[in-house]
Backbone as ProteinMPNN parsed JSONL, in Angstrom:
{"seq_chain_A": "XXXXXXXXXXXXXXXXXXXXXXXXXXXXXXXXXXXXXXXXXXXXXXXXXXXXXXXXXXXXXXXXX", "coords_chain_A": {"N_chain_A": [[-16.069, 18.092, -44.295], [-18.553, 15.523, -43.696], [-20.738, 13.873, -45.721], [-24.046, 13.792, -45.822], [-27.048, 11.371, -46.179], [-30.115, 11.22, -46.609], [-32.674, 9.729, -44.764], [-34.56, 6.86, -46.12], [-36.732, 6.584, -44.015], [-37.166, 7.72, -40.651], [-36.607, 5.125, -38.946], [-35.167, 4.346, -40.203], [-32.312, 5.39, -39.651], [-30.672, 5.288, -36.843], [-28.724, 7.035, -35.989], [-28.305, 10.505, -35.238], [-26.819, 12.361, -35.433], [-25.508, 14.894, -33.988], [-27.321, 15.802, -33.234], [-30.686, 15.519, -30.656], [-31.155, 12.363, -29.101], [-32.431, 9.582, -30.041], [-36.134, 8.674, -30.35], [-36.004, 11.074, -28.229], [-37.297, 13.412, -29.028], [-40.088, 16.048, -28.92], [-42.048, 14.55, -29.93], [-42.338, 11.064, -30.552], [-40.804, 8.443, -32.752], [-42.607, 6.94, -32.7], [-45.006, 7.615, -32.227], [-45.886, 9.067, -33.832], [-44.334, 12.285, -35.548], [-44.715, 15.499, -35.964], [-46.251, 16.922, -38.893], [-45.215, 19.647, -39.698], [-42.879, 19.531, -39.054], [-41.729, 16.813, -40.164], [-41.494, 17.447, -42.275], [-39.952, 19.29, -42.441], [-37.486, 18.19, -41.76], [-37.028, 16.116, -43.665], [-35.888, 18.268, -46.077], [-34.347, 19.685, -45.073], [-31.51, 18.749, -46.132], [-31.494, 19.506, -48.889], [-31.84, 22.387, -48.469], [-30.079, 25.39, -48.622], [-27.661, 27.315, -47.598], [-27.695, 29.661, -46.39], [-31.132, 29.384, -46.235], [-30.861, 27.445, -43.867], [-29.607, 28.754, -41.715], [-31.301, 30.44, -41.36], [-33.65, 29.232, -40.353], [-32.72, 27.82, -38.082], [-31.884, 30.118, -36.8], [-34.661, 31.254, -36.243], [-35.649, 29.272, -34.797], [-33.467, 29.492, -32.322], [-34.161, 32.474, -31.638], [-36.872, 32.0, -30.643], [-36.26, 30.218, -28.275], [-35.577, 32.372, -26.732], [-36.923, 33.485, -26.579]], "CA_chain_A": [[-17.453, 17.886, -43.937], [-18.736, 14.489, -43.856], [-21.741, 14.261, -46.463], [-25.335, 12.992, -45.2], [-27.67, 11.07, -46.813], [-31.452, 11.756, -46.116], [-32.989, 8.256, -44.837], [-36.073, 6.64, -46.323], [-37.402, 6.518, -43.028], [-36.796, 7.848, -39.285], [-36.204, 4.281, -38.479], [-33.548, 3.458, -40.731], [-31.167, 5.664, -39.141], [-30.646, 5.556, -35.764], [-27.925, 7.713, -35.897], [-29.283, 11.512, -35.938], [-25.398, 12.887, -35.674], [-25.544, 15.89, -33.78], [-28.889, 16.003, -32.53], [-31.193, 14.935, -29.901], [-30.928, 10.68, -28.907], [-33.228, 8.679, -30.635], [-37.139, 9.467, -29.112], [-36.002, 12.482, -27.136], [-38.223, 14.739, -29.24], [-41.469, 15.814, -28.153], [-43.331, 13.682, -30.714], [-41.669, 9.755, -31.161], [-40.921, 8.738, -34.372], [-43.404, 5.572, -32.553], [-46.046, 8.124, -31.604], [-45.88, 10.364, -34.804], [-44.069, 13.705, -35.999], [-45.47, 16.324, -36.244], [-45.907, 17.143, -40.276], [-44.188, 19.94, -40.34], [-41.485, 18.678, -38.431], [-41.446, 15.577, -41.046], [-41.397, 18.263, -43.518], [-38.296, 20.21, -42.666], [-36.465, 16.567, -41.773], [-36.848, 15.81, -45.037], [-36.283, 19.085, -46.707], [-33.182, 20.119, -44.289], [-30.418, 18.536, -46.967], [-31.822, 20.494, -49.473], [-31.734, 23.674, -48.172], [-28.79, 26.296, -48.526], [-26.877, 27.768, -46.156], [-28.74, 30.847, -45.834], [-32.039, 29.44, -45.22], [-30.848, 26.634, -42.541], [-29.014, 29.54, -41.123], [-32.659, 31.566, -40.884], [-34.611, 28.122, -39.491], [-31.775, 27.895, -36.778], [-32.32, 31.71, -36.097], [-36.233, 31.533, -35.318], [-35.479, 28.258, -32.938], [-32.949, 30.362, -30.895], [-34.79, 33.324, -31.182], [-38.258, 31.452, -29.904], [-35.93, 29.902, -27.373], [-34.557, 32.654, -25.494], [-38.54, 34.09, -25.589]], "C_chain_A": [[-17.914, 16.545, -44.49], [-20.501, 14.387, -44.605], [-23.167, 13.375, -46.29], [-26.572, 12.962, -46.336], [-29.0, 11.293, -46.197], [-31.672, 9.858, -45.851], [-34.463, 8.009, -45.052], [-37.12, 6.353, -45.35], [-36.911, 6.844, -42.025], [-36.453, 6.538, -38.783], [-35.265, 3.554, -38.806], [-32.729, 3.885, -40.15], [-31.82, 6.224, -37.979], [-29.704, 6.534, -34.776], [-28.176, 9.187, -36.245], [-27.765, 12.631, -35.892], [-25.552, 14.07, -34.391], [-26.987, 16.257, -33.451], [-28.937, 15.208, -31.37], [-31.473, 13.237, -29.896], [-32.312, 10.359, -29.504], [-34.53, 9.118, -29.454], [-36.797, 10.171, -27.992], [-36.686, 13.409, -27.532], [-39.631, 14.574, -28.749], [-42.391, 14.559, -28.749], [-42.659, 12.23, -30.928], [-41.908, 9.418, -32.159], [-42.406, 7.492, -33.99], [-44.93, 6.226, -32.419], [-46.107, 9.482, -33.038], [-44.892, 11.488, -34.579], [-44.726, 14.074, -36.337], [-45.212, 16.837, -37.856], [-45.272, 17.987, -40.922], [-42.411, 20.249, -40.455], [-40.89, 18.022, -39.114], [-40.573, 16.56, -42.232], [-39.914, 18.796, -43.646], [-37.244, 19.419, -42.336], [-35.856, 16.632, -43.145], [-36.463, 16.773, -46.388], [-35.0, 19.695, -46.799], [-31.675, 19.961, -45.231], [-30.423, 19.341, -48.38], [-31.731, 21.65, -49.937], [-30.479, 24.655, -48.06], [-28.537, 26.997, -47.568], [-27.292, 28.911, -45.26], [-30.167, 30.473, -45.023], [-31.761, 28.533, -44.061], [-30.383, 27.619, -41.415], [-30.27, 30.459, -40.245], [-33.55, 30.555, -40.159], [-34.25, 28.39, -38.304], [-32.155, 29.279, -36.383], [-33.823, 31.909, -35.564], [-36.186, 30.746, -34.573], [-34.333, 28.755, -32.245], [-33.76, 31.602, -30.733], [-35.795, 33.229, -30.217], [-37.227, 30.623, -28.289], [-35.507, 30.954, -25.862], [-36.121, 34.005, -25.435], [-38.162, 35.276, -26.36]], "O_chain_A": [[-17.719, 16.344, -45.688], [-21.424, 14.855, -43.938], [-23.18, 12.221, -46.719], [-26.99, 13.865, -47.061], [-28.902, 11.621, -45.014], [-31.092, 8.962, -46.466], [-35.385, 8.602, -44.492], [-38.232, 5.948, -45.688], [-35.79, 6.334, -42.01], [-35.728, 6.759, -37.813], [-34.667, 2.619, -38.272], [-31.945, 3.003, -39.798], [-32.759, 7.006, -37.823], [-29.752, 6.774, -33.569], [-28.295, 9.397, -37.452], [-27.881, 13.735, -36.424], [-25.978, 13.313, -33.519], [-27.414, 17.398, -33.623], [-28.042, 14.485, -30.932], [-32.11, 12.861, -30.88], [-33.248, 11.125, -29.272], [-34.38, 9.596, -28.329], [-37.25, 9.908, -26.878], [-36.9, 14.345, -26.762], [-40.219, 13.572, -28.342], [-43.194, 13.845, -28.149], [-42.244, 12.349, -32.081], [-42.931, 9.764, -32.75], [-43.164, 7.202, -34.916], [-45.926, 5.506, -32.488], [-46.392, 10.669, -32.876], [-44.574, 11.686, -33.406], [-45.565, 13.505, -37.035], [-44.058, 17.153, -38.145], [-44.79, 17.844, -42.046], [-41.487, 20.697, -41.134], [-39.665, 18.141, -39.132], [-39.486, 16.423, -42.793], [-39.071, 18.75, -44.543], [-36.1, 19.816, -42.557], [-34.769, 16.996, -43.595], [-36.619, 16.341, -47.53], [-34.464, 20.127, -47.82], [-30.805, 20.826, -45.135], [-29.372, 19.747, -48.878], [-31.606, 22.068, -51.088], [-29.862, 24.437, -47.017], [-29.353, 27.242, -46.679], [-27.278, 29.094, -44.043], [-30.49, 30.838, -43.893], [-32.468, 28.805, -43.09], [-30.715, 27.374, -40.255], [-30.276, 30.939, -39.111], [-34.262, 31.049, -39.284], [-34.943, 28.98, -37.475], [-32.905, 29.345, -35.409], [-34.101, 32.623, -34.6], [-36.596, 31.053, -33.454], [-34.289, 28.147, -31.175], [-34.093, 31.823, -29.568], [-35.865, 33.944, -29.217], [-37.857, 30.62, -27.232], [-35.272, 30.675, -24.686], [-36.313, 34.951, -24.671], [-38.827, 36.308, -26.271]]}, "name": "protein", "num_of_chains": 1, "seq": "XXXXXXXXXXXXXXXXXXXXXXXXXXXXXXXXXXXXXXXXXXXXXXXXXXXXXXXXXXXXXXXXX"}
């Protein structure tokens, strides 16, 4: 597993690995995030395996309605 650094800004890295292309989310990093969007960006490296495991589980759950 290749080990990721958090970046001091959405614009330093343009590289989001495994995610959605640079402004493909609803909010641009040019037009704001939403805060608690920012929040769990920044929060996401952090977090143990369990809860990223339970984030990921309410955005498929909310996805499939």
């Amino acid at each position: 597993m290749i080990p990721r650094t958090t970046p001091l800004t959405l614009e330093e890295n343009d590289d989001f690995g495994e995610g959605a292309a640079r402004g493909a989310a609803h909010g641009s990093v040019a037009g704001g995030v939403d805060v608690g969007l920012s929040a769990l960006i920044e929060a996401w490296n952090t977090l143990d395996g369990d809860a990223r495991e339970a984030v990921l589980g309410i955005i498929n759950a909310m996805k499939r309605g």
